[in-house]
N, C-alpha and C positions, 0 to 999 in steps of 0.2 A: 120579576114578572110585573106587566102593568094589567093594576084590576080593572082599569076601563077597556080593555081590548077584548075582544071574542077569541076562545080559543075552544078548539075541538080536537078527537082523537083523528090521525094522520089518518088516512082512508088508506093507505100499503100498511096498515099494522091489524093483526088478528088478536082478540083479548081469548084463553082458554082458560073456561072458570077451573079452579084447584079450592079443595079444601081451606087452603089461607088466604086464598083471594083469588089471581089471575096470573098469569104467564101473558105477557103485552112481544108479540114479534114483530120484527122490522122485515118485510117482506122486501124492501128495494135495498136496505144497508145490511140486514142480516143479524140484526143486534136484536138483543134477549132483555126484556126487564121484568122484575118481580115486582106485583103489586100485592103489598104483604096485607092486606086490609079488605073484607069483604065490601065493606065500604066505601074506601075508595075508589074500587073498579067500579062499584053502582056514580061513582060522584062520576069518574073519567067519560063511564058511557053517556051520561047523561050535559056531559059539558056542551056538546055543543048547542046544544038547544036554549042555553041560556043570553042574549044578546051579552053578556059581558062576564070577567070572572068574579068580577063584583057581585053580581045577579044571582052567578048561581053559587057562590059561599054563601050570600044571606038568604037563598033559600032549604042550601043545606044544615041552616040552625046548629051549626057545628060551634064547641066550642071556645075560646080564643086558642088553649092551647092545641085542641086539634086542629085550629086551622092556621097554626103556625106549623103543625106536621103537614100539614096537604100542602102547603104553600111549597115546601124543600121537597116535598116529593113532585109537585108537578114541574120544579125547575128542574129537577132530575129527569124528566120524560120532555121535557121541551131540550132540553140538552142532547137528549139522545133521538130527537126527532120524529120521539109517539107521540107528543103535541105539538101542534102548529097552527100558526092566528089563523084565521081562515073567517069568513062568510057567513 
């Protein structure tokens, strides 16, 4: 992922808070992911608002190895097309 790009949650995807985090659905591909972290569904919901993903890991004071965990998991939601660079 590049940290100078803006990236936000895909707007066809619905997050349902769960006890260990969130259930993330794909409303136009139909795909399922688990965000196992109460965490980082507060980080995902709040991506877009940050101009960059640079932006907003250094304001989520996370860290290093958590933010080598958030890093693999938001490649796994940009793979699966709950994240998207956007605006």
């Amino acid at each position: 992922m590049d940290l100078d790009k803006h990236y936000r949650l895909n707007p066809r995807v619905a997050l349902r808070p769960e006890p260990f985090g969130a259930l993330a659905y794909h409303f136009g591909n139909r795909k399922l992911s688990f965000l196992k972290a109460p965490d980082l569904v507060e980080f995902v919901r709040e991506l877009g608002g940050h101009p960059s993903l640079r932006a907003a890991l250094g304001a989520s004071e996370l860290s290093e190895t958590r933010r080598a965990g958030y890093l693999k998991a938001l490649e796994s939601l940009v793979a699966t097309d709950m994240i998207v660079e956007g605006t």
